[in-house]
N, C-alpha and C positions, 0 to 999 in steps of 0.2 A: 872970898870968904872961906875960911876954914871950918871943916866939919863939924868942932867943938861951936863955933859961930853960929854954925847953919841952925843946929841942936838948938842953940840958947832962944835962936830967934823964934825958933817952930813954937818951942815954949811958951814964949811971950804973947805969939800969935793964940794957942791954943787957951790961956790965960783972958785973954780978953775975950771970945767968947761967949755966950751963953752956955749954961747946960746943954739945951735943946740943940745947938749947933756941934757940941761937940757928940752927946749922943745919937745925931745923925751921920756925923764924919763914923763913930763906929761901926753902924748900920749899914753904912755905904761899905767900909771895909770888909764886913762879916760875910756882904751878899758880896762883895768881887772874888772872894775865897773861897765861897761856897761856888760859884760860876767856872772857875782859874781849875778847882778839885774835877767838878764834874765834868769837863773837859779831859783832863787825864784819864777816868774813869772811862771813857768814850772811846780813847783810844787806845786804853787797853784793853778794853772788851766792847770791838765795835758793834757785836751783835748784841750788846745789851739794851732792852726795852727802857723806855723813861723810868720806868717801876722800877728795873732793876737798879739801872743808875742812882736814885733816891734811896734806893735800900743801901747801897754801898756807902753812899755818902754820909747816912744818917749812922753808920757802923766806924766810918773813920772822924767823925763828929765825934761819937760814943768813946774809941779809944782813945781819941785827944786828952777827955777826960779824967783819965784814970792815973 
């Protein structure tokens, strides 16, 4: 299967669907990036408290935004 293939099936798949299924597929995604982040965060500053780690996260959350 070619990449463009792979693409169309995803589609098709995602397409069929419920809302609710695919706004949990995003849910799921938000929290494994938010998880995947705070990990990096960990180990770039292994002395940072959970608080701290949250505050960071919630700051590169923030820039995302802008």
């Amino acid at each position: 299967m070619s990449p463009a293939e792979a693409t169309e099936r995803q589609i098709e798949l995602y397409r069929a669907m419920t809302g609710e299924q695919r706004l949990q597929i995003a849910l799921d995604l938000h929290e494994f990036a938010c998880n995947v982040t705070r990990e990096g965060i960990r180990r770039q500053s292994p002395n940072a408290t959970e608080e701290e780690v949250e505050q960071q996260l919630r700051h590169r959350i923030e820039l995302g935004r802008q």
